[in-house]
C-alpha positions, -999 to 999 in steps of 0.1 A, spaced: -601 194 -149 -582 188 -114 -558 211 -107 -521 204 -98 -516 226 -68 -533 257 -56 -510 288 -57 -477 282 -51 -462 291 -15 -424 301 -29 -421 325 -54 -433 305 -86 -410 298 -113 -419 314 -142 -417 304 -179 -427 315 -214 -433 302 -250 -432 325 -279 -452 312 -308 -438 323 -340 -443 288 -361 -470 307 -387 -466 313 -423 -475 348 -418 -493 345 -452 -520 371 -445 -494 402 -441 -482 395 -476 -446 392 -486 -418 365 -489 -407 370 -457 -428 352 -428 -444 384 -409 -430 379 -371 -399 385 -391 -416 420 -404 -398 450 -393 -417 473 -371 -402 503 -358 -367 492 -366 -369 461 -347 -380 424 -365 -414 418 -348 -401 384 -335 -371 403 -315 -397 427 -297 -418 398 -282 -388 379 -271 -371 409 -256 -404 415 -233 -397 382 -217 -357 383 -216 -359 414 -197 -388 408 -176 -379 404 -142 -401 373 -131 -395 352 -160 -367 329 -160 -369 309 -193 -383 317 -225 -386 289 -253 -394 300 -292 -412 282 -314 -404 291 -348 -410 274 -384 -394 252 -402 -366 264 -422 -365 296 -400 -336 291 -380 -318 312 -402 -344 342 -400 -345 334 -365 -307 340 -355 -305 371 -378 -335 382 -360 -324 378 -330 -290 386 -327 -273 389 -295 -308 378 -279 -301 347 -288 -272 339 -261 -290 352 -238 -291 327 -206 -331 330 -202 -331 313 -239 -334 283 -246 -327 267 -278 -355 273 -306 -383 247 -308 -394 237 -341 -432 240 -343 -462 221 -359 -486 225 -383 -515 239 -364 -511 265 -333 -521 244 -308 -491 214 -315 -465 240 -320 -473 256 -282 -472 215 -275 -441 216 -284 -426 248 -264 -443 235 -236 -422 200 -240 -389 224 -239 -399 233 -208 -402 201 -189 -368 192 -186 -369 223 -155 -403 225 -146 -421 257 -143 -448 264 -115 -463 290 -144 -462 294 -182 -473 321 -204 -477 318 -239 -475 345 -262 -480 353 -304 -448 367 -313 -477 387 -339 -482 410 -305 -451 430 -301 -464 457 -278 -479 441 -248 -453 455 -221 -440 446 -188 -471 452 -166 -496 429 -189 -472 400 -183 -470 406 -147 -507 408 -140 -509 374 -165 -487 358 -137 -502 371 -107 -544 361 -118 -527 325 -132 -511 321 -98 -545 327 -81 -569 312 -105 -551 287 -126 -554 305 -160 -556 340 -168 -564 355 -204 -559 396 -213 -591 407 -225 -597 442 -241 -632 460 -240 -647 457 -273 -657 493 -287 -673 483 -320 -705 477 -322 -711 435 -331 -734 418 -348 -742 385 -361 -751 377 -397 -765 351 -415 -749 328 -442 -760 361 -466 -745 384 -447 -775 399 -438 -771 419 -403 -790 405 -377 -790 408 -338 -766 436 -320 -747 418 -293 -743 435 -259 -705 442 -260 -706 451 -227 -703 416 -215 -676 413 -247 -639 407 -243 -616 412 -276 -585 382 -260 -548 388 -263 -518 372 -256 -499 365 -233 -519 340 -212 -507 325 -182 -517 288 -170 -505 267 -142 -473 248 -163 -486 209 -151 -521 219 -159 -520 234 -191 -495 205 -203 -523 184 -186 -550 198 -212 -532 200 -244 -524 155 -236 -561 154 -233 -570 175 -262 -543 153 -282 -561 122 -274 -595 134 -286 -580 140 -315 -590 181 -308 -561 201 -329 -584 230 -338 -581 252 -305 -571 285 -318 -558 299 -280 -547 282 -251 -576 296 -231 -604 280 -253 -585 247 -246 -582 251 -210 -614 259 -207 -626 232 -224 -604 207 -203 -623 215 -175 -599 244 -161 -608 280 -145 -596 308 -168 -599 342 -158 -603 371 -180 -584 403 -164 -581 434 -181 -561 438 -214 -543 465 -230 -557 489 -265 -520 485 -278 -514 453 -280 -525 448 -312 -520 419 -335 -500 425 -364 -516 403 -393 -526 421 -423 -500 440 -446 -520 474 -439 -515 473 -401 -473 479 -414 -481 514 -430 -474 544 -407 -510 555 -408 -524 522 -395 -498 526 -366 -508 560 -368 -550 553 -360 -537 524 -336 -518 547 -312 -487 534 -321 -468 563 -344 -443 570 -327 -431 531 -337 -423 545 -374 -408 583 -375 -418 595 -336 -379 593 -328 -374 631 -331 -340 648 -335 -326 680 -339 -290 690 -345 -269 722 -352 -242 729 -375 -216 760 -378 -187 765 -400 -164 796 -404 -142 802 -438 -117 830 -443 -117 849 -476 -95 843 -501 -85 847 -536 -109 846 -565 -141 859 -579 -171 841 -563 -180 825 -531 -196 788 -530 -226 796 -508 -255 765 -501 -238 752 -537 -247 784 -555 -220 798 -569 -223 837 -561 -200 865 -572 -174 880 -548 -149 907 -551 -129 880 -532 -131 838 -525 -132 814 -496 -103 800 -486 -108 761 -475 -98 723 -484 -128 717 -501 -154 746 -518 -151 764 -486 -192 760 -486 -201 775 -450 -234 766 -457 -233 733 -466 -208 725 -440 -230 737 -411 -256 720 -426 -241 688 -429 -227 689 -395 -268 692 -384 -277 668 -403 -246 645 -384 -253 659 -352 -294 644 -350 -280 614 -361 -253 611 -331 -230 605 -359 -198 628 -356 -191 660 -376 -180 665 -408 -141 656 -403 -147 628 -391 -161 614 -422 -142 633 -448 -110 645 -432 -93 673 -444 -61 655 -443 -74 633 -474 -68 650 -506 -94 632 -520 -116 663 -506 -90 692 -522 -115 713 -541 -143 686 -536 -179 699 -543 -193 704 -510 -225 691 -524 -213 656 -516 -206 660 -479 -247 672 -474 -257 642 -496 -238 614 -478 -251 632 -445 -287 628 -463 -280 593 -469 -277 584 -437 -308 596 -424 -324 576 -451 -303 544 -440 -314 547 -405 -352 546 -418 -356 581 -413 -361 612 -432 -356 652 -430 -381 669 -419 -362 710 -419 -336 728 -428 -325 761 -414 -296 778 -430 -286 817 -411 -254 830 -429 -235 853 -411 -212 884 -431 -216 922 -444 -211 908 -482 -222 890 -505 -257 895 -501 -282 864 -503 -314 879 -502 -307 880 -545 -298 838 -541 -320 827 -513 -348 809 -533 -316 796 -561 -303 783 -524 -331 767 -509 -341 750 -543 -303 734 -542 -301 725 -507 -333 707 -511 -322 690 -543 -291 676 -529 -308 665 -498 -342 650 -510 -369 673 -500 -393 697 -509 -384 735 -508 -408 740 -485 -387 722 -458 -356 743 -462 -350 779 -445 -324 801 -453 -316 834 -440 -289 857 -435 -278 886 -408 -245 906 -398 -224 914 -370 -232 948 -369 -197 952 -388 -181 938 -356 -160 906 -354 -142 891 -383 -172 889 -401 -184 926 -395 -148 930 -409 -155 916 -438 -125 892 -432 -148 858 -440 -182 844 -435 -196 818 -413 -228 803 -413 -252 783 -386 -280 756 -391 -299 734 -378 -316 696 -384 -348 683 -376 -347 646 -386 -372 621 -379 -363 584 -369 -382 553 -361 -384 547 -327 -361 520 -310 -355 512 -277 -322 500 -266 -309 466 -262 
């Protein structure tokens, strides 16, 4: 196949399509799998974000499914008024028509350099799609190929093993590949009018039109995300790519002070233990739950404990302090994430918590969600200085280790 040009002499305009026109039927579910959450972010929205923010891009055009505008907006979000977007493309029934059709969005301001990418690869990054541009610019058509690791071999129709292959001249290809715009939109017309619909990369067809295609070095995490085991966090885990699921760690610190008061017990990590005098506060007066839940609040970047149930309210008068440390709990969970520890220090010359601590751990861990194991709780004095070494109240301190999915910032 004659090429259009040789490599541009400006800077080359760059373009991309984003095939996400697939059924996703393979990763199981009702729910198409580019749409598939992964690390907090729909799979769709990573790919397309690689492109928006890259540099030498200057439009993107997304093929999507029929009926899945809808997924597509939600997906998207603010993405989708981005000025690099164009308007989604509604694909075909076989890869190789639906990329026909991104590449048609496209003509209307003609690229000098296309790359077309599976929206099922969210984690190819910035440098992959610049080297794409650079070897398409020079050779015409550029494909990411990984080294293959696994030993290959062929089998029979028995599946009986039969000759090991020499991976060393093996190339696992990715996405995104990068072709001169006018050629590649050149090779799909002729593959249309041999009636050839069963190319299952842009590469193959190139190739077969007659074009140069060269394979450059690809990258380990740029996995394709097909089957429904490649979602759970050990599969991320064995691909290199944990920190996608829970590898956001945070860690926050709580501390509360309460006067004593009137009564007979003190509310202590929501075990009631007995006092010669109370704690005096709007709610239970619960030092330890208080500094707790303002841990919890503070991995999350959430505010403190007022600011979701203020004092002022007297809905919280008396209020079981138990509810502040599960709402704080249920946030976490919201977010995707869970609690890793809890550590609890209580500071004061009286009561005494060694007698409670295991009662204490065992309800801080109920009210949170986790095993005992992942709660500490400990207690010290003041050396009988301070309020506190006065016996005048108690306060206590804590800390939060939370675990989020990892997301990058929009």
């Amino acid at each position: 196949m004659p090429t259009s040009s040789n490599a541009p002499e400006h800077a080359p305009k760059v373009a991309a399509v984003i095939c996400a026109a697939g059924s996703g039927l393979r990763a199981g579910g009702e729910t198409p799998k580019q749409y598939a959450d992964v690390g907090g972010r729909p799979m769709i929205a990573r790919s397309v974000k690689l492109f928006l923010d890259h540099p030498e891009v200057a439009t993107v055009s997304v093929v999507i499914g029929p009926r899945q505008e809808q997924l597509y907006q939600s997906a998207l979000g603010e993405m989708t008024s981005h000025a690099k977007l164009l308007a989604s493309v509604e694909g075909g029934a076989t890869r190789q028509s639906s990329v026909r059709a991104g590449l048609k969005a496209l003509a209307s301001d003609m690229p000098d350099i296309v790359l077309v990418h599976d929206a099922a690869r969210p984690f190819a990054t910035a440098d992959l799609v610049s080297r794409a541009i650079k070897t398409a610019i020079a050779a015409g058509g550029a494909v990411p190929g990984a080294a293959v690791t696994d030993t290959i071999c062929a089998i029979d129709d028995d599946g009986a093993r039969g000759a090991t292959l020499d991976r060393s001249g093996l190339r696992a290809l990715q996405t995104p590949q990068a072709f001169r715009y006018a050629d590649l939109v050149a090779a799909h017309a002729r593959a249309a009018e041999a009636g050839r619909d069963d190319f299952t990369d842009d590469g193959a067809l190139f190739a077969w039109a007659g074009g140069t295609v060269t394979v450059f070095g690809g990258e380990a995490r740029n996995v394709k995300m097909t089957t429904p085991d490649q979602f759970e966090d050990e599969a991320l885990r064995r691909a290199g790519l944990a920190f996608l699921k829970r590898g956001d760690v945070r860690t926050g610190t709580g501390f509360d002070v309460h006067a004593f008061g009137s009564g007979d017990h003190v509310m202590l990590a929501g075990v009631a233990v007995p006092h010669v005098a109370g704690l005096s506060g709007h709610s239970d007066a619960d030092v330890a739950l208080h500094a707790l839940t303002d841990a919890i609040l503070g991995a999350l970047a959430d505010g403190d404990i007022g600011a979701h149930f203020p004092p002022s309210e007297a809905a919280w008068k008396g209020a079981d302090s138990a509810v502040f440390l599960a709402d704080a709990a249920a946030r976490v969970r919201a977010a995707g994430g869970e609690i890793g520890h809890l550590d609890l220090t209580v500071i004061g010359e009286a009561p005494k918590v060694g007698p409670h601590r295991d009662a204490m751990r065992s309800r801080i861990a109920e009210i949170v969600g986790v095993s005992i194991g992942r709660v500490g709780v400990k207690a010290t004095t003041t050396e009988r200085l301070g309020f506190a070494g006065r016996r005048e109240g108690l306060a206590a301190m804590a800390s939060a280790t939370i675990r989020l999915p990892f997301r990058e910032e929009f």
